[in-house]
C-alpha positions as CSV (number, residue, x, y, z in Angstrom):
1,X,51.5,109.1,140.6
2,X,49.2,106.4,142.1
3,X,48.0,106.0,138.8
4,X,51.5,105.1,137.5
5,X,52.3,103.0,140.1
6,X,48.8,100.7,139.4
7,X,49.8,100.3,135.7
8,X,53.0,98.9,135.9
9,X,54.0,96.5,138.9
10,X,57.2,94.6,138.5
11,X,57.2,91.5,140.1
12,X,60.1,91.3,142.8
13,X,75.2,92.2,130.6
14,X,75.7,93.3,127.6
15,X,72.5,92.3,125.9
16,X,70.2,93.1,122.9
17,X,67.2,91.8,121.7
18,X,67.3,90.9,118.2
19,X,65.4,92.4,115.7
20,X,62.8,90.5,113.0
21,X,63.7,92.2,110.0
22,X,66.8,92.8,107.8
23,X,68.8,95.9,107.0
24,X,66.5,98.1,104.2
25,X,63.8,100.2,104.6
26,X,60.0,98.4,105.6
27,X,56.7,100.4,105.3
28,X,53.2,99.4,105.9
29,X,51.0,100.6,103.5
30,X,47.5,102.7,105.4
31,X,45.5,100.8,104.8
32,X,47.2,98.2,107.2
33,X,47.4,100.7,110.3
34,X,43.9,100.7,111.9
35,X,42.3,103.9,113.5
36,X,43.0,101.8,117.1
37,X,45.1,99.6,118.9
38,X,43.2,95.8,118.1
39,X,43.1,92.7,120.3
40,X,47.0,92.1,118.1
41,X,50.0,93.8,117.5
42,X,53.5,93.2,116.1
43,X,56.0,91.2,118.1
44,X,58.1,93.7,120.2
45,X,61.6,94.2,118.5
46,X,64.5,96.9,119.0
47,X,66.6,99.1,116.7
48,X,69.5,97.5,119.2
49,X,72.0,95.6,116.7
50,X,71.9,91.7,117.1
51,X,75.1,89.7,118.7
52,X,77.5,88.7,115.8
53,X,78.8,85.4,116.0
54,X,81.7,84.2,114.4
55,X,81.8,81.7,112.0
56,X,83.3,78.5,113.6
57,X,82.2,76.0,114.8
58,X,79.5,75.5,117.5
59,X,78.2,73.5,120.1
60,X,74.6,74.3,122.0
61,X,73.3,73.5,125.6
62,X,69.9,74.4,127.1
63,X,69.8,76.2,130.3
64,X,66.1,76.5,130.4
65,X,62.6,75.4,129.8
66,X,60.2,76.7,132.0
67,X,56.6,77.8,132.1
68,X,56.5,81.0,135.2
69,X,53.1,81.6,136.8
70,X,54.0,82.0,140.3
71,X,57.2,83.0,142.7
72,X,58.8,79.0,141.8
73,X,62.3,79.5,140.5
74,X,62.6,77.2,137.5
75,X,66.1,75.0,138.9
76,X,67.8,72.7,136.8
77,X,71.5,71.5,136.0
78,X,74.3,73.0,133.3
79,X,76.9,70.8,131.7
80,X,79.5,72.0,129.4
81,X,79.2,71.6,125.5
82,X,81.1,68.6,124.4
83,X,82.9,68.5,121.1
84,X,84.0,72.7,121.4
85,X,86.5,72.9,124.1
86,X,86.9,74.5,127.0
87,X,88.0,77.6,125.2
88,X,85.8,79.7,122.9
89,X,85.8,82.7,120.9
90,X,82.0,83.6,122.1
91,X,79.5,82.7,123.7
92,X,76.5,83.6,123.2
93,X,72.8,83.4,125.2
94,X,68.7,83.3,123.7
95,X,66.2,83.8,125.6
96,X,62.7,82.6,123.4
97,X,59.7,83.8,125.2
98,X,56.0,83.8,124.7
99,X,52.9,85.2,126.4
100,X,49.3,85.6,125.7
101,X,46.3,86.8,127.4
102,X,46.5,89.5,129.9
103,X,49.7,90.1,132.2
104,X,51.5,93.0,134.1
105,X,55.6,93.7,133.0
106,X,57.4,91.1,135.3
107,X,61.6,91.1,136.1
108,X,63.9,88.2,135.7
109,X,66.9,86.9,136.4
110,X,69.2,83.7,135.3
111,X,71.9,82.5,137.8
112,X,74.0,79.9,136.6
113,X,76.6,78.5,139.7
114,X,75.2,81.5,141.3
115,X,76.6,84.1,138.9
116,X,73.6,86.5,137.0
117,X,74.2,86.3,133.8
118,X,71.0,87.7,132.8
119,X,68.5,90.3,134.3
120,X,65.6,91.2,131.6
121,X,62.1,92.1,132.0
122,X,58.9,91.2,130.0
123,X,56.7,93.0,127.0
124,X,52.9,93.1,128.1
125,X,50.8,90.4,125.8
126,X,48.1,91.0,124.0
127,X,44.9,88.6,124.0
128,X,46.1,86.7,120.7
129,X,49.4,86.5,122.3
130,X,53.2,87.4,121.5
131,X,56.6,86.3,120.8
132,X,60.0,87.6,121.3
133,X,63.5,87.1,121.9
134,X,66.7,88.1,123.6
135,X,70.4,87.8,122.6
136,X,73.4,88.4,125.3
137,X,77.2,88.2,124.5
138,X,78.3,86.4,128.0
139,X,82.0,85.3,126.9
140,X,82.9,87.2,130.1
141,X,81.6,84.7,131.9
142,X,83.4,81.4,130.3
143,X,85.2,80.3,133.6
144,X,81.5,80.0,135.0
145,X,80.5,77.7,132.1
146,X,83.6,75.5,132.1
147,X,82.5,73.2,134.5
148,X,79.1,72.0,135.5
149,X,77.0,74.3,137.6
150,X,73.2,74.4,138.9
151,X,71.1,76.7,137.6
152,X,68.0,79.2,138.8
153,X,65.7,81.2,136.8
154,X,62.9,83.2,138.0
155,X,60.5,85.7,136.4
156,X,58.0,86.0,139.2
157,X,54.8,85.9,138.2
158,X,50.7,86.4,139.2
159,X,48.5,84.3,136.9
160,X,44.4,84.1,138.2
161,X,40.9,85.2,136.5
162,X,42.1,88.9,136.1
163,X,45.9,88.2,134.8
164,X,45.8,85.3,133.0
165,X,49.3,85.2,131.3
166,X,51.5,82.3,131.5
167,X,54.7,83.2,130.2
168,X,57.0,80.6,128.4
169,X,60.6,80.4,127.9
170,X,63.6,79.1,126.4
171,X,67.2,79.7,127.0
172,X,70.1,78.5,124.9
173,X,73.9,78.9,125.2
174,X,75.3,78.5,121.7
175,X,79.4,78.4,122.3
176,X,81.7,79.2,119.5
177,X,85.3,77.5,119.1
178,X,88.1,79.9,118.9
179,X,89.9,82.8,121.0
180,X,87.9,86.0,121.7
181,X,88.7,88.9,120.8
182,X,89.6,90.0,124.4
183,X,90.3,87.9,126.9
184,X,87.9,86.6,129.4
185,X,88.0,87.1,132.6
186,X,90.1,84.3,134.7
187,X,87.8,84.2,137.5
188,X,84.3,85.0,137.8
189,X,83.1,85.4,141.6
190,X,80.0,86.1,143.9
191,X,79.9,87.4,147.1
192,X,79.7,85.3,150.3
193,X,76.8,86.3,153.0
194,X,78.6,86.0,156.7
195,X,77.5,87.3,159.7
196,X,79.4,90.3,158.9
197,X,77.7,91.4,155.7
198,X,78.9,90.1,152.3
199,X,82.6,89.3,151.5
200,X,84.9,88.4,149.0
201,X,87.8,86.5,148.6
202,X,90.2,86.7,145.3
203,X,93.0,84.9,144.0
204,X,96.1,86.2,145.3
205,X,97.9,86.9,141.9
206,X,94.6,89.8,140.9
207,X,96.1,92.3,138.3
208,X,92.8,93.6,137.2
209,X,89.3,93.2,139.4
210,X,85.9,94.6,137.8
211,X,83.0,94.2,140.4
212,X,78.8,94.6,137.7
213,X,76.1,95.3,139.8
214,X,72.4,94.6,137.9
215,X,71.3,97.4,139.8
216,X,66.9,98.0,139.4
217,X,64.3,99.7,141.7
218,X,61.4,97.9,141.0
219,X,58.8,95.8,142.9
220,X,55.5,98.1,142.1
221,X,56.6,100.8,144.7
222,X,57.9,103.8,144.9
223,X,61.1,103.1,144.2
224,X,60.4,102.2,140.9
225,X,59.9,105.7,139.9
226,X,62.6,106.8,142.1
227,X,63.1,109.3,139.4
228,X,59.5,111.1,140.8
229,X,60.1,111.1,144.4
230,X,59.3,114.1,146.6
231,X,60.3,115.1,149.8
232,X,58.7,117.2,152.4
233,X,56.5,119.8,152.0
234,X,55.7,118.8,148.4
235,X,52.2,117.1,147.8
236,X,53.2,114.1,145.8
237,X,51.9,110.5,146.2
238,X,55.7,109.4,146.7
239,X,57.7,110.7,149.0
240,X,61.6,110.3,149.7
241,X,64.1,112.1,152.5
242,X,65.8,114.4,150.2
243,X,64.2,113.5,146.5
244,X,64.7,112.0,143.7
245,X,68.5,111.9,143.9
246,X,70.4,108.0,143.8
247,X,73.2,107.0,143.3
248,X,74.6,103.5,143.7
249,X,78.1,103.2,145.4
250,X,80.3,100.0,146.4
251,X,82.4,99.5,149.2
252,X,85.4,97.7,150.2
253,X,86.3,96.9,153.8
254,X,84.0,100.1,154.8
255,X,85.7,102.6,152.2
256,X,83.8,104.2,149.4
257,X,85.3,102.5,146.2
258,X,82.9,103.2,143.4
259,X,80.0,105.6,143.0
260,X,77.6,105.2,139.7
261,X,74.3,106.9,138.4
262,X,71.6,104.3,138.3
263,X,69.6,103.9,134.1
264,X,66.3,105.3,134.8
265,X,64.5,101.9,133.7
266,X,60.9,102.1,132.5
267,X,59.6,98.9,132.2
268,X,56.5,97.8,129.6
269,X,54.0,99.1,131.7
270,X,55.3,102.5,133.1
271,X,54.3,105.9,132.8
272,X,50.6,104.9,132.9
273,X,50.5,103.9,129.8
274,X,51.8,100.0,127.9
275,X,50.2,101.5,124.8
276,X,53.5,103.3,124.3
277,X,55.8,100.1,124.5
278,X,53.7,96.8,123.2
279,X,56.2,96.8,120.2
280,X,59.0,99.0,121.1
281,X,60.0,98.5,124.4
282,X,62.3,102.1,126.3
283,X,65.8,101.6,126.2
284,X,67.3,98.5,127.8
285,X,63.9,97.6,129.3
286,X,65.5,94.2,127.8
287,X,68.6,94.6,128.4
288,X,69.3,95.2,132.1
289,X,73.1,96.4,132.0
290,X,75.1,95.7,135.2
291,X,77.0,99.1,136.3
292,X,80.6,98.3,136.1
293,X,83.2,99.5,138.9
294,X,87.3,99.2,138.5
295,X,87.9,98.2,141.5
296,X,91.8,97.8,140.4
297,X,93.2,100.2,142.5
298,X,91.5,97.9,145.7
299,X,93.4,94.6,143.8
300,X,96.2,94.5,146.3
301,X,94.6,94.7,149.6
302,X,92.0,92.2,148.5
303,X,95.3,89.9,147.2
304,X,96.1,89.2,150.6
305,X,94.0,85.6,150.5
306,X,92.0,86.9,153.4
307,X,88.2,87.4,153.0
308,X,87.1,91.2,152.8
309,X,83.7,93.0,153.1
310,X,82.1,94.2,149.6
311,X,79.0,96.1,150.2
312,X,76.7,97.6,147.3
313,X,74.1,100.3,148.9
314,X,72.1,102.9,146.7
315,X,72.4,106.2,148.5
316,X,69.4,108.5,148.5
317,X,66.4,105.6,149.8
318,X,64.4,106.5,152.6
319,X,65.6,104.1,155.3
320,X,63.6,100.8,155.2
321,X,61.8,101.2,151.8
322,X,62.3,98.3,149.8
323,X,62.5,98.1,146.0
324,X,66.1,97.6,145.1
325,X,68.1,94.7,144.0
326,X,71.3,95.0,143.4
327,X,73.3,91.3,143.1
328,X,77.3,91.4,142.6
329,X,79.8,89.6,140.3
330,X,83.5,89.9,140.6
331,X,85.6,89.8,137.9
332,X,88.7,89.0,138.0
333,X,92.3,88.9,135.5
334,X,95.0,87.1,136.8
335,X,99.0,87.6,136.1
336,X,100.0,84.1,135.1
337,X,103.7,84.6,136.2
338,X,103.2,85.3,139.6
339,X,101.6,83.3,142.7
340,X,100.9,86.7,144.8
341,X,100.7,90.3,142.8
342,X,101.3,93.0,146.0
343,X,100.3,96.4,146.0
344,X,98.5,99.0,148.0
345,X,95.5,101.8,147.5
346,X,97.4,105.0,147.9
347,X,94.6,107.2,147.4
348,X,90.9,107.5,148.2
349,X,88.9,111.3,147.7
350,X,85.5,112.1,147.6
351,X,83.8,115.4,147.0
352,X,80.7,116.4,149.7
353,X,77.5,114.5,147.9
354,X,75.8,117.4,146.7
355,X,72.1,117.1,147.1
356,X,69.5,119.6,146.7
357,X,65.8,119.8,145.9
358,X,63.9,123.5,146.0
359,X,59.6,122.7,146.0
360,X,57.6,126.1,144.1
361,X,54.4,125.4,145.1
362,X,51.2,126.6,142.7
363,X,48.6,125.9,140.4
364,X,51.9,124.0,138.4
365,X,54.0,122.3,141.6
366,X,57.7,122.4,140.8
367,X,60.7,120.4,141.5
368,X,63.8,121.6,140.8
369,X,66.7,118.7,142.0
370,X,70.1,119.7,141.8
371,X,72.6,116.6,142.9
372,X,76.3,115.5,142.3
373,X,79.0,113.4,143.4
374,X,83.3,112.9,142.6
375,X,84.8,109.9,143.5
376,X,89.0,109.6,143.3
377,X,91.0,106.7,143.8
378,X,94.1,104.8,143.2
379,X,96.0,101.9,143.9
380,X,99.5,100.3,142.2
381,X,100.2,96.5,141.7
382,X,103.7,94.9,141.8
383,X,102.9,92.5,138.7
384,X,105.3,90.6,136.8
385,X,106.0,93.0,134.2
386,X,106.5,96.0,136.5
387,X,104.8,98.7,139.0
388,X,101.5,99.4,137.7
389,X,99.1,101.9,139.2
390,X,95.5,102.6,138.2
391,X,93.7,105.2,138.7
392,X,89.5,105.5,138.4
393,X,88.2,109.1,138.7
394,X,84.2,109.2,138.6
395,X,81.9,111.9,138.4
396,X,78.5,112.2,138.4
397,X,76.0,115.1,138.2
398,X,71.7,115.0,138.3
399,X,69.3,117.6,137.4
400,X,65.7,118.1,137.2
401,X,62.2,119.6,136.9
402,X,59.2,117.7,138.0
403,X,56.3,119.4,137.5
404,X,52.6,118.3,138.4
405,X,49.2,120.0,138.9
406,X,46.6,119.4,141.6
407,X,45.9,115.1,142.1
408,X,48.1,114.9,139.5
409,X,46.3,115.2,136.6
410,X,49.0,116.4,134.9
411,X,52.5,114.7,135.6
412,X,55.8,116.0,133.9
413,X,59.7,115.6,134.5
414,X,62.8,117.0,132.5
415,X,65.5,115.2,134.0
416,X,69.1,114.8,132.5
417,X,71.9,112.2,134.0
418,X,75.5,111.9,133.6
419,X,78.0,109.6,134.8
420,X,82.2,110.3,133.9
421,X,84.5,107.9,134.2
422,X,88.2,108.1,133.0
423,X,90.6,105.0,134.1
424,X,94.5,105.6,133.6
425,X,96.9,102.5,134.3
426,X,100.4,103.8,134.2
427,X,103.7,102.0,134.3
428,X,106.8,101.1,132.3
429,X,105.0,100.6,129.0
430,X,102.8,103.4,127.2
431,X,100.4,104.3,129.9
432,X,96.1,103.6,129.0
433,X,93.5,105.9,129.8
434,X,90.0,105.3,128.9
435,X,87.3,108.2,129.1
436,X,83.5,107.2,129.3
437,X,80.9,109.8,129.2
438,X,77.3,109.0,130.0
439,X,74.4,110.7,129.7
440,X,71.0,109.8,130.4
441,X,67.8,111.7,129.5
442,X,63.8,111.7,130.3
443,X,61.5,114.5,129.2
444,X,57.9,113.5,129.3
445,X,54.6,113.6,131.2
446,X,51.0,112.5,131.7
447,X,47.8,114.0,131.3
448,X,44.3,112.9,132.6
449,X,41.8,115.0,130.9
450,X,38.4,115.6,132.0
451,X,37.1,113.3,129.8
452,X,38.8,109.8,131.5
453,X,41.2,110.2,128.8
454,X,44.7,110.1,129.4
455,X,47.8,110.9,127.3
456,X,51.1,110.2,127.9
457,X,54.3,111.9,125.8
458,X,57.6,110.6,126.5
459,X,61.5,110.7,125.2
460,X,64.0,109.0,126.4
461,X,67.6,108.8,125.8
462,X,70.5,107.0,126.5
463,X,73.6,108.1,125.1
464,X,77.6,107.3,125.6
465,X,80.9,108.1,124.2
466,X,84.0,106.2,124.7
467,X,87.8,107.0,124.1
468,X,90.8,104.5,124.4
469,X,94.5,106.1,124.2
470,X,97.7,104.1,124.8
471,X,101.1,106.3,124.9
472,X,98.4,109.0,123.8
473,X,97.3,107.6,120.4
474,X,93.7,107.2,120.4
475,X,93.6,102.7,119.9
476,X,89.6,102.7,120.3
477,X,86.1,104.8,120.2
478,X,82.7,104.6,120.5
479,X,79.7,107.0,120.1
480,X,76.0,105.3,121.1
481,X,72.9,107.4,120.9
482,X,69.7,105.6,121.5
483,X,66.7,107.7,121.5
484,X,63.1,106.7,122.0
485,X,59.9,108.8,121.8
486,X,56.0,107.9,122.6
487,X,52.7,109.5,121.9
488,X,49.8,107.1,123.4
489,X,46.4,107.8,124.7
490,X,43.3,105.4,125.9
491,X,40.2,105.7,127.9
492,X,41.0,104.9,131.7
493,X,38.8,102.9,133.9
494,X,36.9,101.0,131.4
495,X,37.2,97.7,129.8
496,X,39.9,96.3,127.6
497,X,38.1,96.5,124.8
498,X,36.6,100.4,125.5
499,X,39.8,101.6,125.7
500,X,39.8,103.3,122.5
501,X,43.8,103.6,122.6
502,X,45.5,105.2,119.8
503,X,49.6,105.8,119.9
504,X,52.9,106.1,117.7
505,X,56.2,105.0,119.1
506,X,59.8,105.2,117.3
507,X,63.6,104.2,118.2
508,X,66.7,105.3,116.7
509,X,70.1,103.5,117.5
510,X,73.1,104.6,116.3
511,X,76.5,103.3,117.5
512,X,79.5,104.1,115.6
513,X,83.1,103.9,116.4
514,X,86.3,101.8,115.9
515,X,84.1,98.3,115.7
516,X,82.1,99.4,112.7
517,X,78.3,100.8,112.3
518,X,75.0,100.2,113.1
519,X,72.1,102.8,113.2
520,X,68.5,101.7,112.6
521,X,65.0,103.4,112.8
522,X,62.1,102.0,114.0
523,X,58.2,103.0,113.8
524,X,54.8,102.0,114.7
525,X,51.8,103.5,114.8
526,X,48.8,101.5,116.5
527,X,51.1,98.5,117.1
528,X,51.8,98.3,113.6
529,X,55.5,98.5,112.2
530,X,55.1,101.0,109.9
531,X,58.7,102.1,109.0
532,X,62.0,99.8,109.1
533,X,65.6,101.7,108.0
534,X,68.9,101.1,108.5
535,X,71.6,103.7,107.9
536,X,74.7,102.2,107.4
């Protein structure tokens, strides 16, 4: 695990990064694919479908230009777009990077007025240098954008002899002119830090409040393979109190109001090995998702104008250990017909957190994790067009098998997540009840062999389905299945250019639903894009 750790240090919402090629099938020929990975390879892309924009018109502001080789946050000012309104149908963020040289996987963020409207991390370069981009639908956060806001950007960064890449970016807002297809939030928040811990204050007249956390363990430590962990007696290189078990929970006024499963990130550099993601990066490794709570049922005991206390903790860290960030926006829909919305949280249930890890010691150790958690509550609102209560039941379940042989040498897990979420709003109309399932998957490990040369094997998955049904017609659906897979192996403890690496990576994205299609296929061999296919 040491290893691991050593070849991927991090430093420190919806979004995709678009792809360089059209729909159609590509294929290199052979004779393009070398027998190694060179001092080059393609750009990193996705199979992740690009942001649509609408065709109306636009308007563009830059939010960024910076050059990060240090801890210096790039700061800098936002003014609204002239000539599009204050009103748009989307709005839409690029990220332009660039890299060359030599350069560990690094984390970002974007604040703009203090709201994080991005959270991404960075492809490793090669010595003739990359480029890439990121797209991020961020109409959610209009209100922020509406008036004129500072702005912070950081991607910390170590640049010296060894680690010589500078990494270069630009960020864009392109805003297009019309209504969106939902509507935007009314308010978009942050947290206040007091003496008594963080708090927030909404408007009084809340009807809906959705609190996104950009939840990542990272920072080089443990914690970024929280996934590993070990408790006592096992002999593993990280250790936690009970294992590999987390779970990231929120917290109004001291009560539990929202538990979630953490994405098992694994940045450009993990598992030992970058050879497996110089082109195709694991799933959302750009695109850092916030987890989203409904904290709806909490709306009218935080509509009392008062200041409360919203705390986001991630159960299952040893005390102390650093490693996770996990910054807060509040979202918040407001009933345009009355001043003050009342209400009340009239229930609030949650199971025993289930948490067990049985150690077989032997030639093979074994891990076997076995963890859960329910969460219940509800709350009604006293709106303008009647008594609504919502409900938000969530459910969440872990289990795994880490395996590993004496100092490692060989290093396996088989872990599955999932994470259920149903939200019912009742009242005098049709009542709404949307049903998420989650499902999150890692089966892999790492090999050292006596010969310094090591092998990693990896899948990953991330996969959802989601149901809408209004007076108990189904309005809405999605299905998303995004599955990578890796082969790499190099030479360890030897030069760049004695590595000898060899590897084939691929990524299949299919989401289908109500909105429409999209499933793509992506290959490489070597760092080569050998096979391009799209499906619908």
């Amino acid at each position: 695990m040491r290893r691991r750790i050593v070849m991927s240090m991090l430093a420190g919402a919806t979004l995709v990064v678009s792809a360089l090629f059209g729909t159609g099938t590509t294929t290199a020929h052979a004779a393009d694919v070398p027998a190694e990975f060179g001092t080059d390879w393609h750009d990193p892309v996705t199979a992740a479908p690009p942001v649509e924009r609408p065709h109306t018109k636009s308007c563009q502001v830059t939010l960024a230009d910076a050059r990060f080789r240090d801890f210096t946050p790039y700061r800098g000012a936002y003014t609204p777009p002239e000539g599009c309104g204050d009103r748009w149908s989307k709005v839409v963020l690029r990220l332009e990077g660039e890299v060359k040289g030599r350069q560990y996987d690094r984390l970002g963020y974007l604040h703009v007025g203090g709201v994080e409207i991005l959270r991404t991390s960075t492809p490793e370069p090669s010595p003739d240098g990359i480029a890439w981009h990121v797209e991020k639908d961020v109409t959610r956060y209009s209100d922020t954008f509406r008036t004129a806001q500072d702005v912070e950007m950081l991607i910390g960064n170590v640049v010296d002899d060894t680690y010589t890449g500078v990494i270069d970016v630009h960020v864009t807002l392109t805003f297009y002119a019309g209504r969106p297809a939902a509507p935007a939030p009314d308010r978009v928040l942050t947290l206040a830090d007091t003496p008594a811990g963080t708090t927030l204050t909404t408007p009084r007249n809340s009807e809906r409040v959705v609190a996104e956390v950009y939840a990542t363990g990272s920072g080089g430590g443990c914690e970024e393979f929280w996934y590993l962990t070990v408790a006592d007696p096992a002999p593993y290189s990280c250790k936690a109190g009970r294992g590999p078990y987390r779970e990231v929970q929120i917290s109004v006024d001291g009560r539990l109001a929202g538990i979630a499963a953490p994405f098992p990130n694994v940045w450009t550099g993990g598992w030992s090995n970058p050879f497996l993601w110089y082109v195709l990066p694991a799933p959302r490794a750009f695109d850092v998702r916030p987890i989203e709570y409904d904290l709806t049922p909490f709306a009218g005991l935080l509509n009392d104008g008062r200041p409360h206390r919203v705390e986001v903790s991630v159960a299952g860290v040893p005390a102390g250990t650093p490693g996770w960030s996990t910054p807060v926006n509040v979202l918040v829909w407001q009933d345009a017909h009355r001043a003050h919305v009342p209400g009340a949280v009239t229930r609030a249930e949650a199971s025993d957190l289930a948490d067990s890890s049985a150690f077989t010691p032997g030639a093979e150790n074994r891990v076997r994790t076995e963890a859960g958690h329910r969460l219940t509550v509800s709350g009604y609102l006293d709106t303008s067009h009647g008594r609504v209560t919502t409900t938000v039941t969530r459910t969440l379940a872990h289990t795994s098998v880490h395996r590993w042989t004496d100092a490692e040498a060989v290093d396996g897990l088989d872990a599955t997540w999932t994470d259920d979420e149903t939200v019912g709003a009742a009242g005098r109309g049709p009542g709404r009840t949307t049903r998420t399932h989650r499902t999150y998957t890692m089966n892999g490990a790492t090999t050292l062999g006596a010969d310094d040369r090591l092998r990693t094997v990896l899948t990953l998955g991330d996969r959802a389905t989601a149901v809408t049904r209004e007076g108990g017609r189904r309005t809405a659906w999605s299905r998303l299945d995004d599955t990578y897979s890796g082969d790499a192996t190099y030479t360890v403890g030897v030069p760049r250019d004695q590595r000898h690496a060899v590897g084939t990576s691929a990524e299949r994205y299919r989401l289908l639903g109500s909105a429409g299609c999209h499933d793509r296929s992506l290959t490489t061999v070597q760092g080569v894009l050998t096979e391009d296919r799209s499906r619908c």
